[in-house]
VMD Tcl script that builds the backbone (N, CA, C; Angstrom):
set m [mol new atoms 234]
animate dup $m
set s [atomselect $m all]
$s set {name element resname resid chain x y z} {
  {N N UNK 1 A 0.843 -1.176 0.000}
  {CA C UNK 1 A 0.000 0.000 0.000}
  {C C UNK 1 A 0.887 1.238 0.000}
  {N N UNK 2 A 0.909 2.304 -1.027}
  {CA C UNK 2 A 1.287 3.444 -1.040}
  {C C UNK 2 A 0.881 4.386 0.066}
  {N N UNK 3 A 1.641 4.602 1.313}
  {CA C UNK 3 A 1.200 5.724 1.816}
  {C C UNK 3 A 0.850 7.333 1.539}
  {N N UNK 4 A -0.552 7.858 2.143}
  {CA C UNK 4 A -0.790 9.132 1.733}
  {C C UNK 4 A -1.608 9.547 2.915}
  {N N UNK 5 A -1.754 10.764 2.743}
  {CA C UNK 5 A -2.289 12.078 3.816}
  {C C UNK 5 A -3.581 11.868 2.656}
  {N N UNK 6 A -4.531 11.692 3.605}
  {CA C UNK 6 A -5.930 12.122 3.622}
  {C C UNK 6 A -6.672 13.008 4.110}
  {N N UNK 7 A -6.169 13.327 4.886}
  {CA C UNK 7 A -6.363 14.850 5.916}
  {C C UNK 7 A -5.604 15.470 6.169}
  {N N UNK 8 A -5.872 16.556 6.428}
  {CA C UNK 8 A -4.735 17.433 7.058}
  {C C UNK 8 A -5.245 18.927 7.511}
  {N N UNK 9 A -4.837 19.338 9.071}
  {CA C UNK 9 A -6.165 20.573 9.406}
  {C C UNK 9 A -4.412 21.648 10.462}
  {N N UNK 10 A -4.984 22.567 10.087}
  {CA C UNK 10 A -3.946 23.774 10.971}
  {C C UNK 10 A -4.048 23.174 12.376}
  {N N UNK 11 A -2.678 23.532 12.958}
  {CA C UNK 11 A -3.021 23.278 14.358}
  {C C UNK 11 A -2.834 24.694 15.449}
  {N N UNK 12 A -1.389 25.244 14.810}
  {CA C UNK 12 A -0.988 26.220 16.057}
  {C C UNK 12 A 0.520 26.121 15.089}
  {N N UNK 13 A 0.943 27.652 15.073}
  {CA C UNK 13 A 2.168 27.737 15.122}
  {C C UNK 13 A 2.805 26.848 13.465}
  {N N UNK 14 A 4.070 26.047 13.421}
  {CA C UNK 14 A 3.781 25.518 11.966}
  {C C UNK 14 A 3.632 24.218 12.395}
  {N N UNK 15 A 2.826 23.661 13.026}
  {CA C UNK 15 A 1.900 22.491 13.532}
  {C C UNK 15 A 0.713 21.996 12.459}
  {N N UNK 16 A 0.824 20.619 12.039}
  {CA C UNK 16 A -0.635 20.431 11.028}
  {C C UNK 16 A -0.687 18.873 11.951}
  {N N UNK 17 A -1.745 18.619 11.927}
  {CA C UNK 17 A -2.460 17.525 12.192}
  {C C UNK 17 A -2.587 16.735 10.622}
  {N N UNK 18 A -1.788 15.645 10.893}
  {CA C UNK 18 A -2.216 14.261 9.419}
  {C C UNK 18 A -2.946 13.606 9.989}
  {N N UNK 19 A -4.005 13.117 8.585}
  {CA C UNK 19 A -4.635 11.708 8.830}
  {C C UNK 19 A -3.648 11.002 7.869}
  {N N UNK 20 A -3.529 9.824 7.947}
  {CA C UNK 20 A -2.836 8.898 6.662}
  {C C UNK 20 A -3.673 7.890 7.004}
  {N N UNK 21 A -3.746 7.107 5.380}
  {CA C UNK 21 A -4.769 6.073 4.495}
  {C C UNK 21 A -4.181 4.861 5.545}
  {N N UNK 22 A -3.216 5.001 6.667}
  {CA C UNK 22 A -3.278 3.493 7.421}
  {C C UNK 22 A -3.751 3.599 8.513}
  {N N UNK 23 A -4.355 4.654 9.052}
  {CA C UNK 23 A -5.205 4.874 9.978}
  {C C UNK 23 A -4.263 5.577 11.323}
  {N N UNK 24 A -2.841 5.866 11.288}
  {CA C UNK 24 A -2.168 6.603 11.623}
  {C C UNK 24 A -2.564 8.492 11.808}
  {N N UNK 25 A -2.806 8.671 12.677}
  {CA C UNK 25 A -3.511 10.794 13.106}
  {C C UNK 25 A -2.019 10.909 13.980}
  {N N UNK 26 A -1.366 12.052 13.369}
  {CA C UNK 26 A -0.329 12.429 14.222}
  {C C UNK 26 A -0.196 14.371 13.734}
  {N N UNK 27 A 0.312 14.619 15.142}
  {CA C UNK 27 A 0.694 16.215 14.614}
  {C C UNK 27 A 2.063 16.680 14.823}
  {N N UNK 28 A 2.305 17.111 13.427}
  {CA C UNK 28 A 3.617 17.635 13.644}
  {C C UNK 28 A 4.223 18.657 13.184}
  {N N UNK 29 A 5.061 19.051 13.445}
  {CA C UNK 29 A 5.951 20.790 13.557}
  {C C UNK 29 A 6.915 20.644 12.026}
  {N N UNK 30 A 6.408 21.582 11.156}
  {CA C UNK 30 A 7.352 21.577 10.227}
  {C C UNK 30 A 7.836 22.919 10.307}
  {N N UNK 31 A 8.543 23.262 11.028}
  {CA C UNK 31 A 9.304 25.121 11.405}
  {C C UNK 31 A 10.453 24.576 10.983}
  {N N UNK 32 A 11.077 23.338 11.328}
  {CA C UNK 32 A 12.652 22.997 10.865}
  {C C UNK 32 A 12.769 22.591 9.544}
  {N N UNK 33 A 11.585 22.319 8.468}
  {CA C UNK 33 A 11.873 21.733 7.513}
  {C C UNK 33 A 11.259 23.117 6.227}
  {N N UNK 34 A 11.470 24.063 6.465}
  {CA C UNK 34 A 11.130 25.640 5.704}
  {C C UNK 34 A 12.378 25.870 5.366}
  {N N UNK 35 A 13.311 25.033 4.853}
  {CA C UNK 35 A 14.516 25.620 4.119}
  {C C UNK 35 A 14.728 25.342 2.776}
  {N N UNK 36 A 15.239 26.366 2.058}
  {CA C UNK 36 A 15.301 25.937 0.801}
  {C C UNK 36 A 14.031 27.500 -0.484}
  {N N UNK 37 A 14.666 27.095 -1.516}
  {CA C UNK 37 A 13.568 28.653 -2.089}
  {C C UNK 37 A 12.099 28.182 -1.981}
  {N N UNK 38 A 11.858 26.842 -2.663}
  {CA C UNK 38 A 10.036 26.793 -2.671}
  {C C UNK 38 A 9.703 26.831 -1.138}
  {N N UNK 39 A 10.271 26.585 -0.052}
  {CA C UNK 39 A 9.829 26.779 1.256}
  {C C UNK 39 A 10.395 27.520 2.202}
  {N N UNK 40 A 11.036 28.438 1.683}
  {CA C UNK 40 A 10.893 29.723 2.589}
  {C C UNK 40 A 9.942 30.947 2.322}
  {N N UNK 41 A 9.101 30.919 1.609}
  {CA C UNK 41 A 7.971 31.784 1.625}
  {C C UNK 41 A 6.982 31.527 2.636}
  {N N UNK 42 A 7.104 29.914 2.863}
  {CA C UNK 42 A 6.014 29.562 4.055}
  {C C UNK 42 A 6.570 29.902 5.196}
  {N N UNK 43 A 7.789 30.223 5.547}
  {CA C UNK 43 A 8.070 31.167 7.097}
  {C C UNK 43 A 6.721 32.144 7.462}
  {N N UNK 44 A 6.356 32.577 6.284}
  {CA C UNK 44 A 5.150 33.342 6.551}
  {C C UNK 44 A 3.978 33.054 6.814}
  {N N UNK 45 A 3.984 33.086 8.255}
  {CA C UNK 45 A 2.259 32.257 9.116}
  {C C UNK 45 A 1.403 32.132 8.528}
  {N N UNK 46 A 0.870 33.162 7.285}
  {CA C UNK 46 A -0.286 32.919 6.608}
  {C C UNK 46 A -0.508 32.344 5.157}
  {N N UNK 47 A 0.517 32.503 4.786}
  {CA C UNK 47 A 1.067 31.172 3.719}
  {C C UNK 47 A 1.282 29.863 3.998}
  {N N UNK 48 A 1.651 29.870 5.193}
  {CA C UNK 48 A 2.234 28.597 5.839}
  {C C UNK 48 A 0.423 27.782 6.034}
  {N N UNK 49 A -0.675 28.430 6.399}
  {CA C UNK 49 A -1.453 28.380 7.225}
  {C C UNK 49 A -2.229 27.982 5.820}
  {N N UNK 50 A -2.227 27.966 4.594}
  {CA C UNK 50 A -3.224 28.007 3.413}
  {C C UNK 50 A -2.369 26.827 2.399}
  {N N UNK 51 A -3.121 25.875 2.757}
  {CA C UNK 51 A -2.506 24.622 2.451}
  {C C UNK 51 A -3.980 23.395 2.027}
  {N N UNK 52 A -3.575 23.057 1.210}
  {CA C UNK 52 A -4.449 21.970 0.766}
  {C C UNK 52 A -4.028 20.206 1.048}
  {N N UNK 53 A -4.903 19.304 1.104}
  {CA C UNK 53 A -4.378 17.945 0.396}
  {C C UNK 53 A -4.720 17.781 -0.831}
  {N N UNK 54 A -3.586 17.376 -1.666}
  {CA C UNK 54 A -3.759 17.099 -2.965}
  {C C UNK 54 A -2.723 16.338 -3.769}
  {N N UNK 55 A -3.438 15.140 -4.553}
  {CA C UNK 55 A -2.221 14.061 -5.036}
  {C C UNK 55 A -1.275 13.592 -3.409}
  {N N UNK 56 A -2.069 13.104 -2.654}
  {CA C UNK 56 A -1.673 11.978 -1.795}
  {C C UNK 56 A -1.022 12.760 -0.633}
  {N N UNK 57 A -0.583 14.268 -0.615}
  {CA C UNK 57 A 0.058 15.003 0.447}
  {C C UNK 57 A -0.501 16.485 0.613}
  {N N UNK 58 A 0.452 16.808 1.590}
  {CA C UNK 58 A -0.084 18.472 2.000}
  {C C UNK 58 A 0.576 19.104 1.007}
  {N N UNK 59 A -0.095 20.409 0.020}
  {CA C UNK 59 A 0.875 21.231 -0.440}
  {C C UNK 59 A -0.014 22.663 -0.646}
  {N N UNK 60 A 0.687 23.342 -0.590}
  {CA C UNK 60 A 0.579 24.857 -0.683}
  {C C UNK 60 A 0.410 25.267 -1.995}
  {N N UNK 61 A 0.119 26.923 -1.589}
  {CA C UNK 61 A -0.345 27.249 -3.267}
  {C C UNK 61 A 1.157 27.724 -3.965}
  {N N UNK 62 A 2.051 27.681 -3.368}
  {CA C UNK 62 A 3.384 28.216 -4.203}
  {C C UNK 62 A 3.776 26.961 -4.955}
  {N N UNK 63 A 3.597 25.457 -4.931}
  {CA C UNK 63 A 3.792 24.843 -5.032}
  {C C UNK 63 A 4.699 23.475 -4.343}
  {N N UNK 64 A 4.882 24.220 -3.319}
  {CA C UNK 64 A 5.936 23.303 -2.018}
  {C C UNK 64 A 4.638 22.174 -1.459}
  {N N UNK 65 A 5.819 21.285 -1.251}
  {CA C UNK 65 A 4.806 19.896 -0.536}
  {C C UNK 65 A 6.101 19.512 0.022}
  {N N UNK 66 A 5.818 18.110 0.600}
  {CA C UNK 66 A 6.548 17.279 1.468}
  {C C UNK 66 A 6.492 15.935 0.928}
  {N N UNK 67 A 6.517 15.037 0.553}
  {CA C UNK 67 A 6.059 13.433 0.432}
  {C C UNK 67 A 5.841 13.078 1.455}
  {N N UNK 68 A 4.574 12.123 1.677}
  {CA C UNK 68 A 4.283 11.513 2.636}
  {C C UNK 68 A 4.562 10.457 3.494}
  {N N UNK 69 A 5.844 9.979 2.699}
  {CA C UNK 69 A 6.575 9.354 3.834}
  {C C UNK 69 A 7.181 10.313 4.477}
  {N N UNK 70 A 7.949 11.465 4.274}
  {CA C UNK 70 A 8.353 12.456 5.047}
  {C C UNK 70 A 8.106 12.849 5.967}
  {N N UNK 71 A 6.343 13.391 5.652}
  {CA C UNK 71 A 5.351 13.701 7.038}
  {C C UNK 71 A 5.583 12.618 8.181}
  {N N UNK 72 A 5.051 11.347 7.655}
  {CA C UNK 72 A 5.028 10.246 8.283}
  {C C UNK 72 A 6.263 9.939 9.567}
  {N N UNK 73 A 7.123 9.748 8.764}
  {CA C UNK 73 A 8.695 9.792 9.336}
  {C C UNK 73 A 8.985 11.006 10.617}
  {N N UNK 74 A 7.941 12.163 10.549}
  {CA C UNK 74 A 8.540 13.090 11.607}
  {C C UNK 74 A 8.123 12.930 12.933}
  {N N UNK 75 A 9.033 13.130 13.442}
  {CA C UNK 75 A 8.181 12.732 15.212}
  {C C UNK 75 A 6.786 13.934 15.114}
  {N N UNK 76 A 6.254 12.962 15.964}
  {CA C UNK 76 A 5.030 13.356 16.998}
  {C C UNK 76 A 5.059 14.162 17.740}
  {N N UNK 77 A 4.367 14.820 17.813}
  {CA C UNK 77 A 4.224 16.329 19.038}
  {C C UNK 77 A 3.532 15.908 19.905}
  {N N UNK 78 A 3.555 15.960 21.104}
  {CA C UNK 78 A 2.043 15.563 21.730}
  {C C UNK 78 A 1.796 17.333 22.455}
}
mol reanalyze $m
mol bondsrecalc $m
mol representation Tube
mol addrep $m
C-alpha cells in the first residue's frame, strides 16, 4: 500500500495535524523543515497556514509539498 495524507487541518504555530490512508492521526511541527527557495515563503504564518491535500500530500499554493513518507517519518508532538 502506497502511503498518503488524507487529511490534514492547521493546528498552532507551523503544527498540522495528518490523517494517513493506514489509519495513523499524528501532529507535527514543520518550522525545521522551511529551508530551501520553494519553502521559505512559508516562514510566513499565513502562507504557511493556506494549504491543501492534494495528489496523496499536503501542499501549498506556491507549489511546495513534502512526500508523505516524510510527514510520516517526523516525530510526533504531543
Amino acid at each position: 500500500m502506497f502511503l498518503e495524507v488524507v487529511k490534514a487541518e492547521y493546528v498552532s504555530g507551523y503544527r498540522i495535524k495528518l490523517w494517513f490512508n493506514n489509519q495513523v492521526t499524528k501532529v507535527v511541527d514543520l518550522q525545521s523543515s522551511l529551508h530551501g527557495r520553494i519553502f521559505e515563503p512559508l516562514n510566513d504564518i499565513a502562507k504557511f497556514k493556506d494549504f491543501t491535500v492534494k495528489f496523496n500530500t499536503v501542499e501549498w499554493k506556491n507549489g511546495a509539498d513534502f512526500a508523505p513518507e516524510y510527514l510520516y517519518a517526523l516525530p510526533a508532538i504531543i
